[in-house]
PDB file of N, H, CA, C and O in Angstrom:
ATOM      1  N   UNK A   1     -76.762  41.880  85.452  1.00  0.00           N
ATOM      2  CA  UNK A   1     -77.563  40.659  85.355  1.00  0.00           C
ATOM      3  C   UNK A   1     -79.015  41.047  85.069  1.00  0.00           C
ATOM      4  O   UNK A   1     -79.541  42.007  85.632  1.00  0.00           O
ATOM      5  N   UNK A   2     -79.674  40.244  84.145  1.00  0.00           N
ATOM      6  H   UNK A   2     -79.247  39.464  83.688  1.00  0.00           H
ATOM      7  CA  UNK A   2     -81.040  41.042  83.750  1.00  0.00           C
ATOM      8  C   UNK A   2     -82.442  40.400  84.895  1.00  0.00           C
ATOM      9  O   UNK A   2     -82.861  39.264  85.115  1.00  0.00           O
ATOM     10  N   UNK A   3     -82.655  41.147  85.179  1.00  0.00           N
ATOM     11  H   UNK A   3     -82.314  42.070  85.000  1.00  0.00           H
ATOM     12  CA  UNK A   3     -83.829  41.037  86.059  1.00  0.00           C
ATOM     13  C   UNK A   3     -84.768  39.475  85.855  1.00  0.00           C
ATOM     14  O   UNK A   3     -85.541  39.263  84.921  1.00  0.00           O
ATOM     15  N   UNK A   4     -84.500  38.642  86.828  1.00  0.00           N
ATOM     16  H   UNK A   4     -83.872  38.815  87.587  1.00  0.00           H
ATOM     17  CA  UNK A   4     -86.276  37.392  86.347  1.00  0.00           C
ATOM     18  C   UNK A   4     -87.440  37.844  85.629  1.00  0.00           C
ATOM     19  O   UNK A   4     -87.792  39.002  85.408  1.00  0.00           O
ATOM     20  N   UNK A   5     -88.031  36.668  85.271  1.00  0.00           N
ATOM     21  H   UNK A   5     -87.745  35.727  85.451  1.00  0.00           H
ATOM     22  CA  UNK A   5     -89.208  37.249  84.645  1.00  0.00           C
ATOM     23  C   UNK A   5     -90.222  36.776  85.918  1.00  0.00           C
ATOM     24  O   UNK A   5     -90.124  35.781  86.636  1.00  0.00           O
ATOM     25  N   UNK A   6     -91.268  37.896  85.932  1.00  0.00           N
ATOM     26  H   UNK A   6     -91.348  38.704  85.348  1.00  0.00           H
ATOM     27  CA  UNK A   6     -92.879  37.511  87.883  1.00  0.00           C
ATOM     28  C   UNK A   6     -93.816  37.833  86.367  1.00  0.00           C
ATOM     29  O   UNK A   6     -93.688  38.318  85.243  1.00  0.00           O
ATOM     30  N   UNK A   7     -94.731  37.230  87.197  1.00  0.00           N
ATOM     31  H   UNK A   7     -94.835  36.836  88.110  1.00  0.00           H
ATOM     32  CA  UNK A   7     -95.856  37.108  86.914  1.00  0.00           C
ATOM     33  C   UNK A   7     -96.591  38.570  86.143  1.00  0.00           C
ATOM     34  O   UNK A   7     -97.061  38.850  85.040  1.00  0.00           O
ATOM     35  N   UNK A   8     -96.396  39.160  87.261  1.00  0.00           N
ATOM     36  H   UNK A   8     -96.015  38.933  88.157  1.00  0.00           H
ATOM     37  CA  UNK A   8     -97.130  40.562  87.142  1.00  0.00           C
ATOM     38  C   UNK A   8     -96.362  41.225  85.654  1.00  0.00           C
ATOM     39  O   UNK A   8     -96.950  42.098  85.015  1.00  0.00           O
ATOM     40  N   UNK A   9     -95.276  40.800  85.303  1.00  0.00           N
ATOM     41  H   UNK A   9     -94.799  40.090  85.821  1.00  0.00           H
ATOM     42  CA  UNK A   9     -94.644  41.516  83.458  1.00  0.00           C
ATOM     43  C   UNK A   9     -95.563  40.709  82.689  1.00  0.00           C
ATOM     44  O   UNK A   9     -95.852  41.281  81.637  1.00  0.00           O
ATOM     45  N   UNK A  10     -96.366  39.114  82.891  1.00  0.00           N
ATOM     46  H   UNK A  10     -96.131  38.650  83.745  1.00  0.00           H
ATOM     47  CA  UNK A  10     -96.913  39.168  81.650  1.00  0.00           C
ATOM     48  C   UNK A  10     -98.305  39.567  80.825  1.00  0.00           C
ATOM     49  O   UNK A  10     -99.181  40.375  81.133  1.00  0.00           O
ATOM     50  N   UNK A  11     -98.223  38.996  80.059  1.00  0.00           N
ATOM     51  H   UNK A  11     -97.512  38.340  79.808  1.00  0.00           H
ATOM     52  CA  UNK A  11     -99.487  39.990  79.772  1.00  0.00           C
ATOM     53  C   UNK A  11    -101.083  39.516  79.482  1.00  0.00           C
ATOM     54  O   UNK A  11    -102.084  40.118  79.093  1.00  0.00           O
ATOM     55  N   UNK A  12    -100.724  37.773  79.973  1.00  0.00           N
ATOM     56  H   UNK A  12     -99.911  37.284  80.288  1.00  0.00           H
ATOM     57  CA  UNK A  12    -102.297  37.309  80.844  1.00  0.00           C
ATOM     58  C   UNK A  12    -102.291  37.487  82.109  1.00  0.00           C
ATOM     59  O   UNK A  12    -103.407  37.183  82.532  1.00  0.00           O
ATOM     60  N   UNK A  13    -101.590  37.833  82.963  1.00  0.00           N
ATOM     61  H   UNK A  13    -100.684  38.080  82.619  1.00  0.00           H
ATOM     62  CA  UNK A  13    -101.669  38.739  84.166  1.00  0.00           C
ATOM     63  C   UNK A  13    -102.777  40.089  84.415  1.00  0.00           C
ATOM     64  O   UNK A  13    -102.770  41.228  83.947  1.00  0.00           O
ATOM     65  N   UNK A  14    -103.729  39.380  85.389  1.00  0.00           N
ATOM     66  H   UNK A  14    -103.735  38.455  85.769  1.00  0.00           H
ATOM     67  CA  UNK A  14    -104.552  40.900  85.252  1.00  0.00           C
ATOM     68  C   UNK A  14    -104.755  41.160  86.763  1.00  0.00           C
ATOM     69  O   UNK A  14    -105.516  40.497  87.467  1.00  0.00           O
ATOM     70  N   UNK A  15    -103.759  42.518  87.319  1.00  0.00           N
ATOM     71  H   UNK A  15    -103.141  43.057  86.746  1.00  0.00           H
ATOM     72  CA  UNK A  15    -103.836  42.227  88.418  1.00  0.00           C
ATOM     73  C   UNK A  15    -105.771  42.690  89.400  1.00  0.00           C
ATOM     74  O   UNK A  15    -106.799  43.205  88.960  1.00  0.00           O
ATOM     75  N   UNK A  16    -105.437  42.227  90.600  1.00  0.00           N
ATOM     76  H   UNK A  16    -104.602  41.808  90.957  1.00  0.00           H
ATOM     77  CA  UNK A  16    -106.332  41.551  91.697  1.00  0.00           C
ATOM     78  C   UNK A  16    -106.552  43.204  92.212  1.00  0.00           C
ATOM     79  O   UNK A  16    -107.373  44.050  91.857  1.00  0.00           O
ATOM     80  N   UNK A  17    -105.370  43.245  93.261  1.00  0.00           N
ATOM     81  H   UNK A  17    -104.704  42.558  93.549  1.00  0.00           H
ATOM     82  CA  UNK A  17    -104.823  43.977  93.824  1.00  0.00           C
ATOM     83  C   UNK A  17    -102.871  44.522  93.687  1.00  0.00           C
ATOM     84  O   UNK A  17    -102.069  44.397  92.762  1.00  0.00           O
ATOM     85  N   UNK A  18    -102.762  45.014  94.831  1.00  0.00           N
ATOM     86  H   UNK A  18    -103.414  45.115  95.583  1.00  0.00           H
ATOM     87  CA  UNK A  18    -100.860  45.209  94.933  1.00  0.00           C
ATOM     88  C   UNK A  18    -100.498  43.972  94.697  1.00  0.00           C
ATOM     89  O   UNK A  18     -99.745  43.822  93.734  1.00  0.00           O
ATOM     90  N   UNK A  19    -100.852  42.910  95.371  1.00  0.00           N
ATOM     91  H   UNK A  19    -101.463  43.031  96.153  1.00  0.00           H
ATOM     92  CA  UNK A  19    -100.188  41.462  95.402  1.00  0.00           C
ATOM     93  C   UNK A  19    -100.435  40.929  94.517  1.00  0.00           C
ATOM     94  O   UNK A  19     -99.603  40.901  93.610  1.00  0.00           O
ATOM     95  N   UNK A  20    -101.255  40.493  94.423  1.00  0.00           N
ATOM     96  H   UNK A  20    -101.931  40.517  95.160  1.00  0.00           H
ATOM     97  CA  UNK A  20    -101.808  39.222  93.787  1.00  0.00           C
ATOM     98  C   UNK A  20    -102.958  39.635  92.330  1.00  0.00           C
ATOM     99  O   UNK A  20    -103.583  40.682  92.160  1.00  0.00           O
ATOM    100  N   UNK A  21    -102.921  38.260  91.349  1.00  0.00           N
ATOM    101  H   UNK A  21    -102.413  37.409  91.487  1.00  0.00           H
ATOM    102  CA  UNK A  21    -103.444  38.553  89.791  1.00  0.00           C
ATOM    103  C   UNK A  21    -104.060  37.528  89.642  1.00  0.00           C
ATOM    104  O   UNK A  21    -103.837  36.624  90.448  1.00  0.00           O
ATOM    105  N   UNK A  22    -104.969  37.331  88.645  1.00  0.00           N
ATOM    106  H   UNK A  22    -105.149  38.065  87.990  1.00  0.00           H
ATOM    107  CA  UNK A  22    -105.374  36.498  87.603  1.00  0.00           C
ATOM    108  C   UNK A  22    -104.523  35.743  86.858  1.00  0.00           C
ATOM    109  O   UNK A  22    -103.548  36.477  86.696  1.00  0.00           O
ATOM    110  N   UNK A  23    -104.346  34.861  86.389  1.00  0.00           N
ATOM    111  H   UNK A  23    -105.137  34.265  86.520  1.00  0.00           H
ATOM    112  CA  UNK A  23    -104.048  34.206  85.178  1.00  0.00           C
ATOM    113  C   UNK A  23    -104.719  33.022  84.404  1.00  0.00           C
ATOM    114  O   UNK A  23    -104.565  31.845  84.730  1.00  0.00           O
ATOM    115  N   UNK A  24    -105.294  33.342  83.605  1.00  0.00           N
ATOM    116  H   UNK A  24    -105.419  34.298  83.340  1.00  0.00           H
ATOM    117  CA  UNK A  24    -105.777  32.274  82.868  1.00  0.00           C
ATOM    118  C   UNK A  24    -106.731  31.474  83.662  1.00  0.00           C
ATOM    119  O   UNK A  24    -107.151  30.332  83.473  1.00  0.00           O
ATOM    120  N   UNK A  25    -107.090  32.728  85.023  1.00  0.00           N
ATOM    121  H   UNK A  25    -106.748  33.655  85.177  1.00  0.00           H
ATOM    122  CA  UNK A  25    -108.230  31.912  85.973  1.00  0.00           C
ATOM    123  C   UNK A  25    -107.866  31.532  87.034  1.00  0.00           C
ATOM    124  O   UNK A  25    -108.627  31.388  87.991  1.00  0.00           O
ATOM    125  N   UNK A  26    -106.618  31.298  87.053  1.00  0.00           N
ATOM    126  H   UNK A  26    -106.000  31.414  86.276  1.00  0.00           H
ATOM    127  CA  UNK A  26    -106.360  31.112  88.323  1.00  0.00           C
ATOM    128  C   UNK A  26    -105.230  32.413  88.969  1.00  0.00           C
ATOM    129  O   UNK A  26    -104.329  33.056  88.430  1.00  0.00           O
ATOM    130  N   UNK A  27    -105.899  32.399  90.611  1.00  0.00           N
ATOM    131  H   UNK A  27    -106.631  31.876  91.049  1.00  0.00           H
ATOM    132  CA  UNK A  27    -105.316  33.703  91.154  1.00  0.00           C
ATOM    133  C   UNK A  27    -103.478  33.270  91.703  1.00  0.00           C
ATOM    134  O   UNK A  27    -103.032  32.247  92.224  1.00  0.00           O
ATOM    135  N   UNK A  28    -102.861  34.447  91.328  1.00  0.00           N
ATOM    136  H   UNK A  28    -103.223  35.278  90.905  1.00  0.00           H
ATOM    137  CA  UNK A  28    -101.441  33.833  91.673  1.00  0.00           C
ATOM    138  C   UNK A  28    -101.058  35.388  92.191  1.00  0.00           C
ATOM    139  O   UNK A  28    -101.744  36.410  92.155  1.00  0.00           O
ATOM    140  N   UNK A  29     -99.562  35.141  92.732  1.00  0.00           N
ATOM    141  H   UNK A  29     -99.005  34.311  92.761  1.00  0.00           H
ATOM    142  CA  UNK A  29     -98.958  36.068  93.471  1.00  0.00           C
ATOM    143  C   UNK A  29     -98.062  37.435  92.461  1.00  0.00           C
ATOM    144  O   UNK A  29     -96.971  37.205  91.939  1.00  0.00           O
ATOM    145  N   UNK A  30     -98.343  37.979  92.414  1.00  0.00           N
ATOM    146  H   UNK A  30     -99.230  38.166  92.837  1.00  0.00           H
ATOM    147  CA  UNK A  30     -97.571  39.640  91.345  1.00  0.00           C
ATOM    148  C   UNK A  30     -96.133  38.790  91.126  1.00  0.00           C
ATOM    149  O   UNK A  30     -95.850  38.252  90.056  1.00  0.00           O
ATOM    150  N   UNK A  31     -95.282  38.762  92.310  1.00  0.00           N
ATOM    151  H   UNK A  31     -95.512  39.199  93.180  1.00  0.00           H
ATOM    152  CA  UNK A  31     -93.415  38.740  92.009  1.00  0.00           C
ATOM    153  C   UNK A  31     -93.373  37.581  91.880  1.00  0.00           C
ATOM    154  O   UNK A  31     -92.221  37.256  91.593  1.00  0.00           O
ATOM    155  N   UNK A  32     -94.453  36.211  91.975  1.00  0.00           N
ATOM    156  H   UNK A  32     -95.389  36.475  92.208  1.00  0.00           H
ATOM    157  CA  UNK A  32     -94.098  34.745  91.675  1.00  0.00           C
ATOM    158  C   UNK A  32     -93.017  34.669  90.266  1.00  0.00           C
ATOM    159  O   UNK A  32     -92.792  35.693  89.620  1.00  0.00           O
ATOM    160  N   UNK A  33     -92.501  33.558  89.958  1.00  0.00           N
ATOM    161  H   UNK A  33     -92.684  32.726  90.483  1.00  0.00           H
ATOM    162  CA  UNK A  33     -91.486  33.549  88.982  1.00  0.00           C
ATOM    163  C   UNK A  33     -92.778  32.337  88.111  1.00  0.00           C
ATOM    164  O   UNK A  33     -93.289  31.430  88.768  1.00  0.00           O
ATOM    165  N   UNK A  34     -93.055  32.511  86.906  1.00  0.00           N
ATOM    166  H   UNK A  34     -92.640  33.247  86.373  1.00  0.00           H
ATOM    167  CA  UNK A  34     -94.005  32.208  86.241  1.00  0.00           C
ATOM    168  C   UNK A  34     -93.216  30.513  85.971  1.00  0.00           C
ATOM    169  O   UNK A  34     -93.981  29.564  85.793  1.00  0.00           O
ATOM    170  N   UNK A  35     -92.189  30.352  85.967  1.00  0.00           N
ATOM    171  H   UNK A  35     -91.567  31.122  86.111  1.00  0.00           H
ATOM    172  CA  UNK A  35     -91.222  28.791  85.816  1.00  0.00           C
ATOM    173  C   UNK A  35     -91.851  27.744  86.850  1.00  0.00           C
ATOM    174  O   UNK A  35     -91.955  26.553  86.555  1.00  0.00           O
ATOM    175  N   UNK A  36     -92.254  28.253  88.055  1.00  0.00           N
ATOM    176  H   UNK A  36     -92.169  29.220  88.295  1.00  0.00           H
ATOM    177  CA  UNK A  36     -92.603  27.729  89.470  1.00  0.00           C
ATOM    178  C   UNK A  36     -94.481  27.077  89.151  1.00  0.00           C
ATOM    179  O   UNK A  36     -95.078  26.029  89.399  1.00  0.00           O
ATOM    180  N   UNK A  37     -94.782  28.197  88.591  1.00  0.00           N
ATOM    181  H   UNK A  37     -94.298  29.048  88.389  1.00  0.00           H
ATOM    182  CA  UNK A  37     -96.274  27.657  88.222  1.00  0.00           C
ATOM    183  C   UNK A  37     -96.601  26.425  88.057  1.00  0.00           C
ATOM    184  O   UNK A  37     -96.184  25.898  87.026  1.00  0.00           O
ATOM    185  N   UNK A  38     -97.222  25.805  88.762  1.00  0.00           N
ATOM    186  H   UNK A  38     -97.561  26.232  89.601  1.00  0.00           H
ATOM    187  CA  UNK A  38     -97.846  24.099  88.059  1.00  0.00           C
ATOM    188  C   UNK A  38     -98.508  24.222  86.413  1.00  0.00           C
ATOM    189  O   UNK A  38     -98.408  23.595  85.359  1.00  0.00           O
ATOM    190  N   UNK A  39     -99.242  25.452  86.933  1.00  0.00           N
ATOM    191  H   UNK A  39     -99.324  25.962  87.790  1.00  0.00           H
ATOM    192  CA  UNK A  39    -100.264  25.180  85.433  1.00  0.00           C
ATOM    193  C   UNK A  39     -99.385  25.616  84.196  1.00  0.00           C
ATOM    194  O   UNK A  39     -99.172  24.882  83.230  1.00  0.00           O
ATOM    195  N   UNK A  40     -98.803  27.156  84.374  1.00  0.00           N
ATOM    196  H   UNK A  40     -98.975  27.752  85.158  1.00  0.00           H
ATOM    197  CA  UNK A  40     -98.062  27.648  83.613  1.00  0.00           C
ATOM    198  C   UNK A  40     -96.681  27.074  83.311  1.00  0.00           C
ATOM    199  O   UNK A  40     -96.446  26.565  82.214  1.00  0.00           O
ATOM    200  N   UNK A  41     -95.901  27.141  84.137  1.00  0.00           N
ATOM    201  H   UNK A  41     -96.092  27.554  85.027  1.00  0.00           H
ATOM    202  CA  UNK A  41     -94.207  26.244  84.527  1.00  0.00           C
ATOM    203  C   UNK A  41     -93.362  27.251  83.062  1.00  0.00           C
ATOM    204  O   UNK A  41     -92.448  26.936  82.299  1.00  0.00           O
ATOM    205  N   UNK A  42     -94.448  28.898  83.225  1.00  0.00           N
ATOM    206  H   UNK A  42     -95.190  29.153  83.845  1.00  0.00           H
ATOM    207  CA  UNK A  42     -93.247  29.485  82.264  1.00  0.00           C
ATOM    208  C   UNK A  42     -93.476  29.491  80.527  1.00  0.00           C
ATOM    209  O   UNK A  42     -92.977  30.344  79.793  1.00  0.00           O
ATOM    210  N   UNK A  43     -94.347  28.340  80.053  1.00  0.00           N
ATOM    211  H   UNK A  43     -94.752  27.647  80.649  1.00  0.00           H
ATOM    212  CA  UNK A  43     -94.276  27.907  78.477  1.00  0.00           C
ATOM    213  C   UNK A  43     -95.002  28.942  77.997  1.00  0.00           C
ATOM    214  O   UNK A  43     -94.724  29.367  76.876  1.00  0.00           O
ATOM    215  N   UNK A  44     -96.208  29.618  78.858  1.00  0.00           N
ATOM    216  H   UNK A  44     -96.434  29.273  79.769  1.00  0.00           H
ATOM    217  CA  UNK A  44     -97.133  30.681  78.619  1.00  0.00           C
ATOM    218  C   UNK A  44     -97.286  32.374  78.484  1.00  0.00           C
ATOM    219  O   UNK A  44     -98.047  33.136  77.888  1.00  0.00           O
ATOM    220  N   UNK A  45     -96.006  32.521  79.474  1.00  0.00           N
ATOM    221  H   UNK A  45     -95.389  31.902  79.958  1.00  0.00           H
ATOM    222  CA  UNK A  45     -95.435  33.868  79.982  1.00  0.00           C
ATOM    223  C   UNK A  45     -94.969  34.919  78.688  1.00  0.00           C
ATOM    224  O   UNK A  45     -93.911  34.849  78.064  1.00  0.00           O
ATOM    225  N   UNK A  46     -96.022  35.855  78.491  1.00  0.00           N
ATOM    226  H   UNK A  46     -96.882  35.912  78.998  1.00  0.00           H
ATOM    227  CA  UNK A  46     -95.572  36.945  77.113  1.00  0.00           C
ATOM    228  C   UNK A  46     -95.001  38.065  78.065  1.00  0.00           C
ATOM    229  O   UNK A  46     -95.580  38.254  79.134  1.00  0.00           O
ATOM    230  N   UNK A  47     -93.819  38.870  77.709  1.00  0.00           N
ATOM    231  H   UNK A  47     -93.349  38.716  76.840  1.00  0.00           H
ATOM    232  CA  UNK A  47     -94.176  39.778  78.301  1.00  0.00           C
ATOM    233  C   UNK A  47     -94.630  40.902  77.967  1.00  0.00           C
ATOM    234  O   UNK A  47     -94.385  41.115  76.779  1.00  0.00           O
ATOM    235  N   UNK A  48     -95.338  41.964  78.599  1.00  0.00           N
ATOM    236  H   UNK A  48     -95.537  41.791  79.563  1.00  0.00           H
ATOM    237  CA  UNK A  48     -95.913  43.405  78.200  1.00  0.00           C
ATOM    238  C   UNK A  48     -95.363  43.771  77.392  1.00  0.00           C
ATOM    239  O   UNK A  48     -94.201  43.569  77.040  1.00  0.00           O
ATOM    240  N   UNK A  49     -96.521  44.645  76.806  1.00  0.00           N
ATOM    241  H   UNK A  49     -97.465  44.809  77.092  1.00  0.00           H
ATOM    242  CA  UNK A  49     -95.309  45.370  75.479  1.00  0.00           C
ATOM    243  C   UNK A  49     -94.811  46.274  76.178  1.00  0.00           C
ATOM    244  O   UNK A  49     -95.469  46.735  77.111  1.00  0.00           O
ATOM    245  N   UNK A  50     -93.619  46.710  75.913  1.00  0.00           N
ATOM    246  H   UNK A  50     -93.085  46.336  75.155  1.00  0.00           H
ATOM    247  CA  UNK A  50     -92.454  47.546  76.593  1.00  0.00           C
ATOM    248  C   UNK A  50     -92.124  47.161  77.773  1.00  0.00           C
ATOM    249  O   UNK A  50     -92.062  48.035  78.638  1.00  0.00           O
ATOM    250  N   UNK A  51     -91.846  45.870  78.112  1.00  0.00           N
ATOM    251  H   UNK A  51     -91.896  45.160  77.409  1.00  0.00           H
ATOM    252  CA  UNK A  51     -91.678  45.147  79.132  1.00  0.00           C
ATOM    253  C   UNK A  51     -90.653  44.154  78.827  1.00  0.00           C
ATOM    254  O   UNK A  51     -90.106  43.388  79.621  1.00  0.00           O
ATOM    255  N   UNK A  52     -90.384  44.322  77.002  1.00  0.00           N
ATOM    256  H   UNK A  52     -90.829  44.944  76.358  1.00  0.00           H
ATOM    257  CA  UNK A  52     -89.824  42.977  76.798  1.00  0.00           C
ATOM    258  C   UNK A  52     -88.055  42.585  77.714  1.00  0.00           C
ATOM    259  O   UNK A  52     -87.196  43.451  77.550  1.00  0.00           O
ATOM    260  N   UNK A  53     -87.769  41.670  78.352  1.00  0.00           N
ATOM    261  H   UNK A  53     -88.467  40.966  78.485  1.00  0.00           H
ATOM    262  CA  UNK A  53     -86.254  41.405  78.800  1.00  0.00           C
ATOM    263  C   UNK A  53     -85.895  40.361  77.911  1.00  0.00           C
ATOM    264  O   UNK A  53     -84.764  39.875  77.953  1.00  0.00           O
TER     265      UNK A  53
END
């Protein structure tokens, strides 16, 4: 089964710390599932290059 896509694979993700990142300004959690996001809800989520699933 292929792994979810978190926050922390994409690549407006800039992390904070271990936990927690940036996105687009607002601070969110590394393993959040980017679908869950209010602002994002997922439509936004690239992932890293060599990251792609």
């Amino acid at each position: 089964m292929a792994e979810e896509k978190r926050c922390r694979d994409c690549s407006h993700y800039k992390p904070i710390d271990d936990e927690k990142g940036e996105c687009f300004g607002v601070e969110v959690l590394g393993d959040r599932d980017p679908a869950e996001s209010e602002k994002c809800g997922g439509r936004f989520f690239e992932p890293k290059k060599g990251r792609e699933r």
